[in-house]
KEMI-5911 format. One record per residue (C-alpha): residue in three letters; x negated, y, z. Coordinates in nm, 4 decimals. Layout:
REM KEMI-5911
<node bator="ALA" X="X" Y="Y" Z="Z"/>
...
//
This chain:
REM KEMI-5911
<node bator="UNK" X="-6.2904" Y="6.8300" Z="-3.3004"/>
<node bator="UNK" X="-6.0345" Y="6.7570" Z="-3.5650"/>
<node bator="UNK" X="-5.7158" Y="6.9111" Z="-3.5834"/>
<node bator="UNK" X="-5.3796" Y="6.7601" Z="-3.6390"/>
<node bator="UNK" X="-5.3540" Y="6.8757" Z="-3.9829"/>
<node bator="UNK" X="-5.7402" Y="6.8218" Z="-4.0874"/>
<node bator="UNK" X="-5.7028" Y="6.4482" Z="-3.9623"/>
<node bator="UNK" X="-5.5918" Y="6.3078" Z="-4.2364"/>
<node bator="UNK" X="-5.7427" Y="5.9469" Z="-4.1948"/>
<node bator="UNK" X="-5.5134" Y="5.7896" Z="-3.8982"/>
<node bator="UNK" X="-5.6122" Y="5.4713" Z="-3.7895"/>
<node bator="UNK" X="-5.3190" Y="5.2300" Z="-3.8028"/>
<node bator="UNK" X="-5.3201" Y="4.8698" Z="-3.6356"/>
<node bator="UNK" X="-5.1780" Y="4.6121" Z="-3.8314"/>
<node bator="UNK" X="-4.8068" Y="4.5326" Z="-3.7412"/>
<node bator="UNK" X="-4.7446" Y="4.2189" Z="-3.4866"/>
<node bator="UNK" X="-4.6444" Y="3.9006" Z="-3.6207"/>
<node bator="UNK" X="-4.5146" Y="3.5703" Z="-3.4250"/>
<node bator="UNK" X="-4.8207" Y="3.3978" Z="-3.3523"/>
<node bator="UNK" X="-4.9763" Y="3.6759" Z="-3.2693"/>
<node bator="UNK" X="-5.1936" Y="3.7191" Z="-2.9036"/>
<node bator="UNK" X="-5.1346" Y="4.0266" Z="-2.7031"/>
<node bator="UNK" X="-5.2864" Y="4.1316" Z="-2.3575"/>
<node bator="UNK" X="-5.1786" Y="4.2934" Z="-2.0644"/>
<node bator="UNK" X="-5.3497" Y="4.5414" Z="-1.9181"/>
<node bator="UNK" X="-5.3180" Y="4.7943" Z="-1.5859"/>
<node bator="UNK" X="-5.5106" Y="5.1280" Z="-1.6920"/>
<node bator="UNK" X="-5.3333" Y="5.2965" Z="-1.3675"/>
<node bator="UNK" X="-5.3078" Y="5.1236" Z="-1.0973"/>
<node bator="UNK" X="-5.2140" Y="4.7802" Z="-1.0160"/>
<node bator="UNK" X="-4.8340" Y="4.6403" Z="-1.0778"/>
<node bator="UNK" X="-4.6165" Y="4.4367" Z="-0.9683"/>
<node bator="UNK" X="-4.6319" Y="4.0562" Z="-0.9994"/>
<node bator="UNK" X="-4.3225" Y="4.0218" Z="-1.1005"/>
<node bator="UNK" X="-4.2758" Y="4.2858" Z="-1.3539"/>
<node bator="UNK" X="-4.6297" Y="4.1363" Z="-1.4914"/>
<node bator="UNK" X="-4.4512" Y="3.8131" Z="-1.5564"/>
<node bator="UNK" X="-4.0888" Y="3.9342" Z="-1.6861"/>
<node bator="UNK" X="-4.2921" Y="4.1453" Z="-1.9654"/>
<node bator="UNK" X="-4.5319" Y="3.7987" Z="-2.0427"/>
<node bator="UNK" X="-4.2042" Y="3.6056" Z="-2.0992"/>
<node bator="UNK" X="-3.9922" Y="3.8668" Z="-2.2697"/>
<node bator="UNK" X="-4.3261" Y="3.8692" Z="-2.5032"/>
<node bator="UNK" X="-4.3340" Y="3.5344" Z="-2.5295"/>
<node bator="UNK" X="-4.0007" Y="3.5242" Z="-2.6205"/>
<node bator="UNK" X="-4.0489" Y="3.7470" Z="-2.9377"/>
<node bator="UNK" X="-4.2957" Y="3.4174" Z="-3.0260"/>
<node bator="UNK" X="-4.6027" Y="3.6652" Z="-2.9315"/>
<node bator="UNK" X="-4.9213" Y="3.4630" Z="-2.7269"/>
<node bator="UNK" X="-4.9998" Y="3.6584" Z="-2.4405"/>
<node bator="UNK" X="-5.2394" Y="3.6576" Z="-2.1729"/>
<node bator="UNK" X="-5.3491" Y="3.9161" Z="-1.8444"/>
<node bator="UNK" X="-5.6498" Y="4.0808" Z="-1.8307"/>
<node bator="UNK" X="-5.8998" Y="3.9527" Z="-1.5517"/>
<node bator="UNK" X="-5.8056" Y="4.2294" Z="-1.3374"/>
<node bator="UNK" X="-5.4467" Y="4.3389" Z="-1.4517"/>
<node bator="UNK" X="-5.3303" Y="4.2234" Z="-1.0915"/>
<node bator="UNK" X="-5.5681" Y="4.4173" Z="-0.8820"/>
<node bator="UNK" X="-5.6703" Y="4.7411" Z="-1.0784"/>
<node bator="UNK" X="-5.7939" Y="4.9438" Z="-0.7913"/>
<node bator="UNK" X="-6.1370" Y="5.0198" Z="-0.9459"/>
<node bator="UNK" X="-6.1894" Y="5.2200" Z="-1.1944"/>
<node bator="UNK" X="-6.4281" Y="5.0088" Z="-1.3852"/>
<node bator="UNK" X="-6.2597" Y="4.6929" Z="-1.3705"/>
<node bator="UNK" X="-5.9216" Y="4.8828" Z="-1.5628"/>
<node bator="UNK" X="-6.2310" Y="5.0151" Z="-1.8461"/>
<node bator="UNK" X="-6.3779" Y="4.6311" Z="-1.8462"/>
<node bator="UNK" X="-6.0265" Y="4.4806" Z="-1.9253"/>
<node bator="UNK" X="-5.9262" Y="4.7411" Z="-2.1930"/>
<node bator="UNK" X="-6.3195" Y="4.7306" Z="-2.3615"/>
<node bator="UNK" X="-6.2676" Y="4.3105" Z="-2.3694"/>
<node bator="UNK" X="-5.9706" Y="4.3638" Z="-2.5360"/>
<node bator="UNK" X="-6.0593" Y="4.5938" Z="-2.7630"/>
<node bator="UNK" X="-6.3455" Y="4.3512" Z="-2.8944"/>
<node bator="UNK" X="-6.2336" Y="4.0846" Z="-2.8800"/>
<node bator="UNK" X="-6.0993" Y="4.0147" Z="-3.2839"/>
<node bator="UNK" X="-5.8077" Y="3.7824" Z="-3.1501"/>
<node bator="UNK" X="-5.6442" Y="4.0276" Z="-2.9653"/>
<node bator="UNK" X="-5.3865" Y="4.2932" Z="-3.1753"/>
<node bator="UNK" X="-5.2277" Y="4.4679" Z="-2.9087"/>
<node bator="UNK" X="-5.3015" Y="4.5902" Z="-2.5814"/>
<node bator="UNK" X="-4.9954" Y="4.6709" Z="-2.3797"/>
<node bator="UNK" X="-5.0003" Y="4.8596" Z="-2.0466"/>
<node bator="UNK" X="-4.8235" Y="4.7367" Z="-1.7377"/>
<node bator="UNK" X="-4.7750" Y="4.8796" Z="-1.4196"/>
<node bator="UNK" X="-4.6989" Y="5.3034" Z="-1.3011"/>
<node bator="UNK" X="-4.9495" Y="5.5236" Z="-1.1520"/>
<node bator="UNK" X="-5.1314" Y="5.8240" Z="-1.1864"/>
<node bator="UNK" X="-5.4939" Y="5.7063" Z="-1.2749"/>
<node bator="UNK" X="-5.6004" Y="5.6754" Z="-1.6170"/>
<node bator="UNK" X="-5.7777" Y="5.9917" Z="-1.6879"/>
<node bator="UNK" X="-6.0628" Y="5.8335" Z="-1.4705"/>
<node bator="UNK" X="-6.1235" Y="5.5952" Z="-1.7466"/>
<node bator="UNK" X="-5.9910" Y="5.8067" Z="-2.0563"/>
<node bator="UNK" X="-6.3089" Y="5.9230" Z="-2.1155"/>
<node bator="UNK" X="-6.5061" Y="5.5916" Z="-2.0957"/>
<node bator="UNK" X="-6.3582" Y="5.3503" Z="-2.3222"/>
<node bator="UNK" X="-6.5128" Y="5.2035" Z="-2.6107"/>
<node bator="UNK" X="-6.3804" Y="5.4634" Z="-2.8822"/>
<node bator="UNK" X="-6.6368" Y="5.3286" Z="-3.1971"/>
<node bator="UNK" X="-6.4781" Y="4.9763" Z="-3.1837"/>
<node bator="UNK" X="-6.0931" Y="5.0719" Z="-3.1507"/>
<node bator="UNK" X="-6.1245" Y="5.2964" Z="-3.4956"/>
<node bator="UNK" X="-6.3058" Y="5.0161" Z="-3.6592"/>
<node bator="UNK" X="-6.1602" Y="4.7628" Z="-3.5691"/>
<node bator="UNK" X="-5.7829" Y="4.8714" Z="-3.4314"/>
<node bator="UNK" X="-5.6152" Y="4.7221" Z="-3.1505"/>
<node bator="UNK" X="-5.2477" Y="4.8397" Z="-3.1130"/>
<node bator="UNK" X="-5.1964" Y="5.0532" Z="-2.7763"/>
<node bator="UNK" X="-4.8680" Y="5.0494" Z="-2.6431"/>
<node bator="UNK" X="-4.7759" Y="5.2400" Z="-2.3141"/>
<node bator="UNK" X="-4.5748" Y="5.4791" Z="-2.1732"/>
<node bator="UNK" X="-4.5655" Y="5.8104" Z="-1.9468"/>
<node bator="UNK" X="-4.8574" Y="5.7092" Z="-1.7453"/>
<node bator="UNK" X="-5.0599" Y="5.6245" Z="-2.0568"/>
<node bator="UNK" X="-5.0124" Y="5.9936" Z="-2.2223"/>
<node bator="UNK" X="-5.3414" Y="6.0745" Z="-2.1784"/>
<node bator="UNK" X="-5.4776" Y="5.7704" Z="-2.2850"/>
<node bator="UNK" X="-5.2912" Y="5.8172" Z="-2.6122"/>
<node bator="UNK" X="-5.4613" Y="6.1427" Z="-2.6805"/>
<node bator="UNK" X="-5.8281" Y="6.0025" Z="-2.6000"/>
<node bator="UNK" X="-5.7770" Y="5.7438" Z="-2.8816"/>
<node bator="UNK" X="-5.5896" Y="5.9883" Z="-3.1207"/>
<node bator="UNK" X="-5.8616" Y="6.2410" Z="-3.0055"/>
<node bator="UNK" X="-6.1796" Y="5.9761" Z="-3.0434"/>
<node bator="UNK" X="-6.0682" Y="5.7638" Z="-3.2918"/>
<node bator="UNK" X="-5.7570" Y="5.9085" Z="-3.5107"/>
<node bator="UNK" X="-5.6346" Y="5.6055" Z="-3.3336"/>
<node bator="UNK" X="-5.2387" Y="5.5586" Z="-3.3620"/>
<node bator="UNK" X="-5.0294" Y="5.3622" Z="-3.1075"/>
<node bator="UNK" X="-4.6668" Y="5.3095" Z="-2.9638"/>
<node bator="UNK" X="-4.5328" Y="5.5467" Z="-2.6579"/>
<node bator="UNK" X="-4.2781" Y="5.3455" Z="-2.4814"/>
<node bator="UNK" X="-4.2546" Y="5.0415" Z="-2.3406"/>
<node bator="UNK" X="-4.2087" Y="4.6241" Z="-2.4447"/>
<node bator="UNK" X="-3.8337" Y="4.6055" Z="-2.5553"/>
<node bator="UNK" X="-3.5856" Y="4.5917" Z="-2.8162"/>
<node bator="UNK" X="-3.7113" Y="4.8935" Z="-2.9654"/>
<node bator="UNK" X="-4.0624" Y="4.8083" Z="-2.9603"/>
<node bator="UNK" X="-3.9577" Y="4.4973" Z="-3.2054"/>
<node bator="UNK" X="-3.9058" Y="4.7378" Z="-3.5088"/>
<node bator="UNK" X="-4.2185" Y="5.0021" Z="-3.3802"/>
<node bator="UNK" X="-4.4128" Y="4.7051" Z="-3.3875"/>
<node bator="UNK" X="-4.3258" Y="4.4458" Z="-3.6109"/>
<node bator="UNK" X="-4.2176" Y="4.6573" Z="-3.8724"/>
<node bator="UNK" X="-4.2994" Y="4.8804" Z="-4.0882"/>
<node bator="UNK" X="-3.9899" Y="5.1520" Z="-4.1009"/>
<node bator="UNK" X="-4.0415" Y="5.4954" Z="-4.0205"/>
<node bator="UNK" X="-3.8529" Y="5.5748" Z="-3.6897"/>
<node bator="UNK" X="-3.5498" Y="5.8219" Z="-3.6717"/>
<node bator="UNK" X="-3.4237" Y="5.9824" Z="-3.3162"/>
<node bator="UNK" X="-3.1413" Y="6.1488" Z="-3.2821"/>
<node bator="UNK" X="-3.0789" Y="6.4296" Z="-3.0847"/>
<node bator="UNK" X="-2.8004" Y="6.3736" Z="-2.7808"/>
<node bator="UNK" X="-2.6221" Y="6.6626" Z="-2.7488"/>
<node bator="UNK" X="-2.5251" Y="6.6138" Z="-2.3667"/>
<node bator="UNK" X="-2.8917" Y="6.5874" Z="-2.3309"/>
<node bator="UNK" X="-2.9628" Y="6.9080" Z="-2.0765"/>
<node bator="UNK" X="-3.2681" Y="6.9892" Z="-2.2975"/>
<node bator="UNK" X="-3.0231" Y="6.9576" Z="-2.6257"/>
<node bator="UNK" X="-2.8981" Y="7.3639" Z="-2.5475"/>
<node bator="UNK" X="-3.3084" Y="7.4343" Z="-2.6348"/>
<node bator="UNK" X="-3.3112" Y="7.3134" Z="-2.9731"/>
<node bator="UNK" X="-3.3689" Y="7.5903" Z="-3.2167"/>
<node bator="UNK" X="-3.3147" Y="7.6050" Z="-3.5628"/>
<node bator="UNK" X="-3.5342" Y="7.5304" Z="-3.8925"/>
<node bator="UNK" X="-3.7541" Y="7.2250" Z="-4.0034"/>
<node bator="UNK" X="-4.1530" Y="7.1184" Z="-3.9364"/>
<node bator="UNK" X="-4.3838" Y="6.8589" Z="-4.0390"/>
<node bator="UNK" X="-4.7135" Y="6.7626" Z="-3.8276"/>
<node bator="UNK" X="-4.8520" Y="6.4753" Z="-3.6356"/>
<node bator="UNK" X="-4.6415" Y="6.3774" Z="-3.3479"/>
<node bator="UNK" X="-4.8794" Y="6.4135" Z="-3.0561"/>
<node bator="UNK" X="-4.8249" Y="6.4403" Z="-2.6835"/>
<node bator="UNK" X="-4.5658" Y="6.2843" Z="-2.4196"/>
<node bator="UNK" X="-4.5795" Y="6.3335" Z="-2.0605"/>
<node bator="UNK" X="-4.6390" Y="6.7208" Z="-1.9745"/>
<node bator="UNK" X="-4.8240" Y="6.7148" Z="-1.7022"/>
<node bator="UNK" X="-5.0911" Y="6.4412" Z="-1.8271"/>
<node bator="UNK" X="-5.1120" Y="6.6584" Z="-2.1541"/>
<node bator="UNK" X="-5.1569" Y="6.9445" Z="-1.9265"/>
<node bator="UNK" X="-5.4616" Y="6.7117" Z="-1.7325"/>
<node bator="UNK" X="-5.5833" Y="6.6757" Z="-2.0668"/>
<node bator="UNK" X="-5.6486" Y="7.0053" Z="-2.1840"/>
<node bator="UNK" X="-5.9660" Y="7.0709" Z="-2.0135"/>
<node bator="UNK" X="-6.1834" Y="6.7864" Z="-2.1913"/>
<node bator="UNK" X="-5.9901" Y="6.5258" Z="-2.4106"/>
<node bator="UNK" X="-5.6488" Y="6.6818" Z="-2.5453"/>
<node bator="UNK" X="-5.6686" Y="6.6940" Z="-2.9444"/>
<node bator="UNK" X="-5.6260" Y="7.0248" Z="-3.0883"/>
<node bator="UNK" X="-5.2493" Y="7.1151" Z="-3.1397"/>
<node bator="UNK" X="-5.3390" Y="7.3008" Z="-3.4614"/>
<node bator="UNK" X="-5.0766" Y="7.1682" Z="-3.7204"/>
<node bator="UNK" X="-4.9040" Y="6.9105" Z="-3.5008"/>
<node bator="UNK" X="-4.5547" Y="6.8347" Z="-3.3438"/>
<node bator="UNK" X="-4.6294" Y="6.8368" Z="-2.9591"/>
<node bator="UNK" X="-4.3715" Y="6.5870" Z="-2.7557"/>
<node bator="UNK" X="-4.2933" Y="6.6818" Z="-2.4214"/>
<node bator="UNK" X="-4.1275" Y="6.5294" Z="-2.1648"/>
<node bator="UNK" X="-4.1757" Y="6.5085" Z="-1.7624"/>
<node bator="UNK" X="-4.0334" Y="6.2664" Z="-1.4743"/>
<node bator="UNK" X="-4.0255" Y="6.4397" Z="-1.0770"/>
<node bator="UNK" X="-4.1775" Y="6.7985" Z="-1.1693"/>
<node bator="UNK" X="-4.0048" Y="7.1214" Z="-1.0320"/>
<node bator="UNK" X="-4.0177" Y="7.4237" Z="-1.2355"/>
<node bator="UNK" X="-4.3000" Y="7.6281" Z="-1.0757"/>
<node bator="UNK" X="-4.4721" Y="7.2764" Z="-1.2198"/>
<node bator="UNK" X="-4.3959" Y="7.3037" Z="-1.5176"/>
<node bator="UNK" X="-4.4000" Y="7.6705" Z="-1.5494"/>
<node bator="UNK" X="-4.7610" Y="7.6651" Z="-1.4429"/>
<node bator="UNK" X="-4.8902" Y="7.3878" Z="-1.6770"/>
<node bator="UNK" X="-4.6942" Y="7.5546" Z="-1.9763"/>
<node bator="UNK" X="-4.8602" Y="7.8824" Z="-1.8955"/>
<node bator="UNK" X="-5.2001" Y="7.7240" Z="-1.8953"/>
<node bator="UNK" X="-5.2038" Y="7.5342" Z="-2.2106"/>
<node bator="UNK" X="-5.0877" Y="7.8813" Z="-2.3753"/>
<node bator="UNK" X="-5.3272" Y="8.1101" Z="-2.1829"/>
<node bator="UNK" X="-5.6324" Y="7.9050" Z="-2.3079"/>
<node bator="UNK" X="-5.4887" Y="7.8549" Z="-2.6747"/>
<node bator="UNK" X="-5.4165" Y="7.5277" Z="-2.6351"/>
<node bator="UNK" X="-5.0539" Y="7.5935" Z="-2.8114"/>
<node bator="UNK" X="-5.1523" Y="7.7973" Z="-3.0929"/>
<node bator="UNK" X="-5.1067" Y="7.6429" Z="-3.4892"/>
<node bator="UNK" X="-4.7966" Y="7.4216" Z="-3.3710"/>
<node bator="UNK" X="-4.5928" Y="7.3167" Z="-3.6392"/>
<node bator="UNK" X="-4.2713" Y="7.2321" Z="-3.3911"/>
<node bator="UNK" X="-4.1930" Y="7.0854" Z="-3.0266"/>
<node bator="UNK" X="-3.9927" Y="6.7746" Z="-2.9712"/>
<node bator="UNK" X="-3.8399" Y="6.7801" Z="-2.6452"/>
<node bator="UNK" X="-3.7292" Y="6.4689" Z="-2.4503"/>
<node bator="UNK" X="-3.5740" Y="6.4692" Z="-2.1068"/>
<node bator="UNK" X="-3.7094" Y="6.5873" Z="-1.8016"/>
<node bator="UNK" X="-3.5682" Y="6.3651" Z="-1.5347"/>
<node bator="UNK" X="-3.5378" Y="6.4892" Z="-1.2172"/>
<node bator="UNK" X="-3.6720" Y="6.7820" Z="-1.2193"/>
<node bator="UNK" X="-3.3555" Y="6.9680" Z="-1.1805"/>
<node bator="UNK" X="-3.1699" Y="7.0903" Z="-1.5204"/>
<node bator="UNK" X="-3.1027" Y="7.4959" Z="-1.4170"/>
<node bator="UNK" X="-3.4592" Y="7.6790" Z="-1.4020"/>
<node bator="UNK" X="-3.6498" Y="7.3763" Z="-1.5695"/>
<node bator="UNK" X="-3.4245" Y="7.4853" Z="-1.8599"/>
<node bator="UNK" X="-3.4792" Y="7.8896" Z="-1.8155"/>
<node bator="UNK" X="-3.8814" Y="7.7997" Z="-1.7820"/>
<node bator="UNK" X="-3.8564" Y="7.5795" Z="-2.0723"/>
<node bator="UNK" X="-3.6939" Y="7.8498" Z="-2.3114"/>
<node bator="UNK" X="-3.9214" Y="8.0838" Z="-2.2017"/>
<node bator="UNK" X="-4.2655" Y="7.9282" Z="-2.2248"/>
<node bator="UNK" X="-4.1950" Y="7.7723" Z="-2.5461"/>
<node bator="UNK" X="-3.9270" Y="8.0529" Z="-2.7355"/>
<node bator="UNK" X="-4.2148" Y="8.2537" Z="-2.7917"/>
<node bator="UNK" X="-4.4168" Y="7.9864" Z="-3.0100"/>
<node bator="UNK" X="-4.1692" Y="8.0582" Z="-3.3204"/>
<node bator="UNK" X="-4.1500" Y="7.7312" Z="-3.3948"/>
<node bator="UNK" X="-3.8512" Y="7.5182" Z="-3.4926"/>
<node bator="UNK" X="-3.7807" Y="7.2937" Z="-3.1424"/>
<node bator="UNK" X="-3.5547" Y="7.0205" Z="-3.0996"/>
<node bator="UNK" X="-3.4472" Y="6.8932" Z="-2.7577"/>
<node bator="UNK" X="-3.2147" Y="6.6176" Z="-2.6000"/>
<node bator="UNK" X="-3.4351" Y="6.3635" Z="-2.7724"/>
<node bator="UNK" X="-3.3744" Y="6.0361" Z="-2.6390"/>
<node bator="UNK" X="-3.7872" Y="5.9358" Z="-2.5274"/>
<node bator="UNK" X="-3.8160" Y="5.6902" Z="-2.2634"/>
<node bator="UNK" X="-3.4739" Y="5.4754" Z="-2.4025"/>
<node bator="UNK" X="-3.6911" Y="5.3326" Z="-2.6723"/>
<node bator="UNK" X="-4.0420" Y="5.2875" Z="-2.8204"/>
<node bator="UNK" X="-4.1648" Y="5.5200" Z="-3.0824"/>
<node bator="UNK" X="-4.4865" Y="5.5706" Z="-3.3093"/>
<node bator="UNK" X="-4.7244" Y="5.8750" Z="-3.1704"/>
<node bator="UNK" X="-4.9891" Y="5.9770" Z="-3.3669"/>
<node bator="UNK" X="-4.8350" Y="5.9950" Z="-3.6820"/>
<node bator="UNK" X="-4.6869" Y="6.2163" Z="-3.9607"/>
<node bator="UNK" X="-4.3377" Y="6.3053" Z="-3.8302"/>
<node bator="UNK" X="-4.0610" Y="6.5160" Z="-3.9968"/>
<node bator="UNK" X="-3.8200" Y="6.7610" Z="-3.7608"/>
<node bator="UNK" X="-3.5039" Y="6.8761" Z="-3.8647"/>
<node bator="UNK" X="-3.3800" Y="7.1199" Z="-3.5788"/>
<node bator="UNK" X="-3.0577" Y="7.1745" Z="-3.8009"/>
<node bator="UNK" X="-2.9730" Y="6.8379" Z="-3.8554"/>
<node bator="UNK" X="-3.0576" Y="6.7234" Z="-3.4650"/>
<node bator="UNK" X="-3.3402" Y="6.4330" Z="-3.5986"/>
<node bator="UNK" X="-3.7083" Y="6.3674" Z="-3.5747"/>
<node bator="UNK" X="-3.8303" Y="6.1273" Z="-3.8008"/>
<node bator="UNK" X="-4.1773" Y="5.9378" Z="-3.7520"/>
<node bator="UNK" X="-4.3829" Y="5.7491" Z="-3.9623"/>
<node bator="UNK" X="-4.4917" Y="5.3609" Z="-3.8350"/>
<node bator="UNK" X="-4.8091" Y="5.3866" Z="-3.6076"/>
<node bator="UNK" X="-4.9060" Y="5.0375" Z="-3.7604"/>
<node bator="UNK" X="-4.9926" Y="4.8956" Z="-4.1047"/>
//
């Protein structure tokens, strides 16, 4: 198993251009028609080709949701692979995807919260770098261009009062907590070296507390370099923020909070820069 700071080969997809063809796919469970087709057109609209996997519509099965992300992967006209729908599914299939052909020949990943763990599999398998988010006016510049991103810390962010002080360089890896915390068993990357992102949607602190205490009970969290802390949305601001300080003061590691993830698209999976003093976290492009 590499660590963050030992992998020093990242796998970068080339960066979208008009033209290009891009395919939906539902590695979770199986969305809405309707958002399906406002994402094609907004696509479309960016002069991107797109098309929906064979079984984007109806991803009950496990092995249907591998079959359309495989295809996709192989198939040399497609350069991005962007995840529709919410649900609570893909570690059935992080394991199982074809991991030799995405770091030979790189297909851009782009998904959000429910994709965390799909992130780290390709990070973890392939050194494989994609975009956390999802399709908007954000995702233009993550993945057209070719500028590292900046965030800026929000100060009336309830997670801002946690940032620290000090600077750190690593990989960005990580996203939603408790699919980081699913991961830790079998396909999480090791930490060693890295910025770990966390954020969480609908967990209470006991939640949080307990999957914190886990990943530092079995090592998980030793060698960071720094934590990047997004929003935790509703999972309540008093204790989340007192379980928060408390499971993560003790790393000694710079931390910066109130960043804005989930209002934007950013790289993961690449170098990134935090600055806990100045309140920014700068990441390098996840494509080429």
């Amino acid at each position: 198993m590499q660590t963050a700071s030992e992998y020093v080969y990242i796998v970068r997809p080339p960066r979208l251009r008009a033209g290009d063809q891009v395919r939906l796919v539902s590695p979770t469970d199986s969305p809405d028609r309707a958002d399906v087709e406002r994402t094609a057109h907004w696509l479309e609209s960016l002069g991107l080709k797109v098309s929906v996997a064979e079984h984007a519509l109806d991803a009950g099965s496990g092995a249907d949701r591998i079959a359309d992300i495989d295809e996709a992967l192989r198939d040399l006209s497609i350069k991005a692979i962007i995840a529709v729908g919410r649900g609570a599914y893909a570690h059935r299939i992080a394991d199982d995807l074809d991991f030799a052909t995405a770091a030979h020949l790189p297909t851009l990943l782009v998904g959000f919260r429910d994709c965390t763990i799909l992130h780290l599999a390709f990070w973890e398998r392939a050194g494989l770098a994609g975009i956390y988010g999802e399709p908007d006016r954000s995702f233009v510049a993550a993945a057209f261009g070719a500028e590292p991103a900046v965030l800026h810390s929000e100060p009336d962010s309830h997670t801002a009062e946690l940032t620290t002080t000090g600077q750190a360089a690593g990989v960005l890896l990580g996203g939603d907590q408790e699919q980081i915390a699913t991961a830790a068993g079998w396909i999480l990357p090791s930490l060693h070296g890295a910025i770990l992102l966390l954020e969480a949607r609908s967990l209470n602190a006991a939640q949080i507390d307990r999957q914190l205490t886990m990943l530092h009970r079995t090592g998980r969290l030793q060698g960071l370099n720094g934590v990047a802390l997004g929003r935790y949305i509703d999972c309540g601001p008093g204790p989340v923020l007192d379980v928060l300080r408390d499971r993560l003061s003790p790393l000694g590691v710079p931390i910066l909070g109130g960043l804005p993830i989930g209002q934007g698209a950013i790289p993961l999976g690449t170098p990134a820069f935090l600055d806990a003093d100045a309140g920014t976290l700068t990441i390098e492009p996840a494509v080429s």
